[in-house]
N, C-alpha and C positions, 0 to 999 in steps of 0.2 A: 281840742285835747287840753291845749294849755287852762281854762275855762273851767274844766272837768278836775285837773290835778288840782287845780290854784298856785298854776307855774309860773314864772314869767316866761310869754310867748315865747323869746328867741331862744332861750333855752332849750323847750321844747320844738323848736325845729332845729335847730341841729343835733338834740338826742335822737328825733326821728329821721334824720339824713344820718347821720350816722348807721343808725338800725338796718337804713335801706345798704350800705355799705358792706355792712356785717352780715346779709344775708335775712334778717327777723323782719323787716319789713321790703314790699315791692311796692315803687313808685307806681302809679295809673295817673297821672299828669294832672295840673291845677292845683299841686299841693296836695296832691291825696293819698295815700298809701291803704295798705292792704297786708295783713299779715300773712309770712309764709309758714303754712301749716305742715310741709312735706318733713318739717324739718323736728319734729317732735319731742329730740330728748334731748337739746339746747335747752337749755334751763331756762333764758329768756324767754321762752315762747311757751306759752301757759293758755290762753285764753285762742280763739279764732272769733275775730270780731269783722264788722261790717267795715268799709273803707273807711280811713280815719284823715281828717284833716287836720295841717299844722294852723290853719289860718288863714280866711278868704282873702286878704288885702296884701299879706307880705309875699315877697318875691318866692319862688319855689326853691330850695338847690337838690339838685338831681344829683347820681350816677348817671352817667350816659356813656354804655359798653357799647361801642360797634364791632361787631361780631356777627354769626350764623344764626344770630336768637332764635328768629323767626319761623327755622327751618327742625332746629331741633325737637329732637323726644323728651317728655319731661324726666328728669334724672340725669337727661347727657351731659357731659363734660365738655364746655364751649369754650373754643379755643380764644382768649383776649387779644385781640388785636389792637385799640387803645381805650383810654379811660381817660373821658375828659369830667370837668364839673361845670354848670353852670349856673348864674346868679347868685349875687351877695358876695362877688369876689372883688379885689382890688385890682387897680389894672396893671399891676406889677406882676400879678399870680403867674406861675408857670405849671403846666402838667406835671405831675409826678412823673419821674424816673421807672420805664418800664424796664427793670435790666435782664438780660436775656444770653448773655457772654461772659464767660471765666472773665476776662480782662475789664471789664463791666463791674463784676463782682468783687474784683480785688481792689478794686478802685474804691466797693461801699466800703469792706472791708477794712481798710486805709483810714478810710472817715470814724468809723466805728470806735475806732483804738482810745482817741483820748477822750470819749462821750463816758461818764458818769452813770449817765441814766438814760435808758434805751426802751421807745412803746415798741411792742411787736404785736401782731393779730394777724393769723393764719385764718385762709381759705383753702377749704380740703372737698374732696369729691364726694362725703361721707361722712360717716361720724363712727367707722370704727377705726384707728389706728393699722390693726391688726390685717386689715383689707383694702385701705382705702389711700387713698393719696394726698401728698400737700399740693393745693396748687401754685397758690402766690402766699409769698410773705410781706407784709409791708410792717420798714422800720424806719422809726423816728428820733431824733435826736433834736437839741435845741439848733442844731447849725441844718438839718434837716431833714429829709424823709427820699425813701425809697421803698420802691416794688418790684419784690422778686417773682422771675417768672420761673418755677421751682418745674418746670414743664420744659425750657430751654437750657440752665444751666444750674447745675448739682450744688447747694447750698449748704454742702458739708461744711467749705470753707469759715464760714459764719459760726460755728459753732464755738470754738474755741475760745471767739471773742465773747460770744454773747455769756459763755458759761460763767464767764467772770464779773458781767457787768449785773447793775439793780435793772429789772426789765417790771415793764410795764404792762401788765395786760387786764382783758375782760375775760373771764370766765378760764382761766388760766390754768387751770384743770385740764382742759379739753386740750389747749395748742403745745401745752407741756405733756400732755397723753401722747400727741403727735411727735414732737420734737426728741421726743424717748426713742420712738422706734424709728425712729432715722438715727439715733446714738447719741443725742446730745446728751448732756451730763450737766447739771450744775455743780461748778464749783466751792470750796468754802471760800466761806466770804462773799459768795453772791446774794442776791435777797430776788425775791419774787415779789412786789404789788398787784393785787388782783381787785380792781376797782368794782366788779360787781362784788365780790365779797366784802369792800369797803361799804358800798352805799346799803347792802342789806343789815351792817353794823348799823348806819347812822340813822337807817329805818327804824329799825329794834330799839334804839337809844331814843329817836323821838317820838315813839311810841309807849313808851315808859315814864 
């Protein structure tokens, strides 16, 4: 892929671990992924292509959910049990933060307060708001990152905070669709960055 774009490789693999992250792409081990088509009116996902690789020689990084995978119907909602990563990591890395309790939560909540600038990306059951569920939230800040289990504990409390800060997302249309019909509100003076609306800017512009 990177070959095909005229990327540099490591970019390209962690645009593509990411992807697998987000849900747009599913790992098939050895560096390979495979796009997931169920998924349709992501914006992301446009084409259904043959298994894609980041690169025969560099290390893989995976998602690795242990969970019921195996056992589920395609569409069901599989409950996370933990989410490890591995390769390409330094040996200081620790798991994400799976948080799962009020007490938990007021704790990110705490952390949240004096951050500036805050990533967020939602994981949902669906893609209507109006239907469908958030699952996990995962939020980032320079001091650090967490994942909410929106399945174990009610993540209204976040709102308040987040409606004030500049937040960071992808396709930020979609997890701001969701975070509406759970209540949230942005405040004045908050800002929105929507990075794929940025890089289709810089597309346009180097195309010109």
């Amino acid at each position: 892929m990177s070959e095909v774009l005229g990327k540099p490789h490591n970019n390209v693999k962690q645009l593509m671990w990411k992807m697998g992250g987000d849900g747009d792409l599913r790992s098939v081990g050895g560096g390979k992924y495979v796009p997931v088509t169920d998924n349709l009116d992501n914006l992301d996902n446009h084409d259904q292509l043959s298994p894609l690789s980041e690169g025969d020689s560099a290390p893989s990084n995976r998602d690795n959910v242990r969970s019921n995978e195996e056992c589920a119907d395609p569409g069901a909602v599989i409950p996370v049990t933990e989410v490890t990563v591995t390769g390409g990591l330094t040996d200081d890395w620790e798991p994400l933060p799976l948080i799962s309790t009020r007490d938990q939560l007021e704790s990110v909540v705490d952390e949240l307060r004096p951050a500036e600038m805050v990533g967020i990306d939602l994981e949902t059951t669906g893609l209507n708001p109006r239907t469908d569920r958030v699952r996990l939230i995962s939020l980032s800040t320079a001091e650090g990152s967490w994942l909410i289990d929106c399945f174990k504990v009610d993540p209204h409390p976040l709102f308040s905070v987040l409606s004030r800060k500049k937040l960071v997302m992808h396709n930020g249309m979609f997890d701001i669709g969701f975070m509406s019909a759970m209540g949230f509100e942005i405040e004045e003076g908050a800002e929105v960055l929507d990075t794929m609306l940025i890089s289709q800017l810089l597309e346009d512009k180097e195309g010109t």
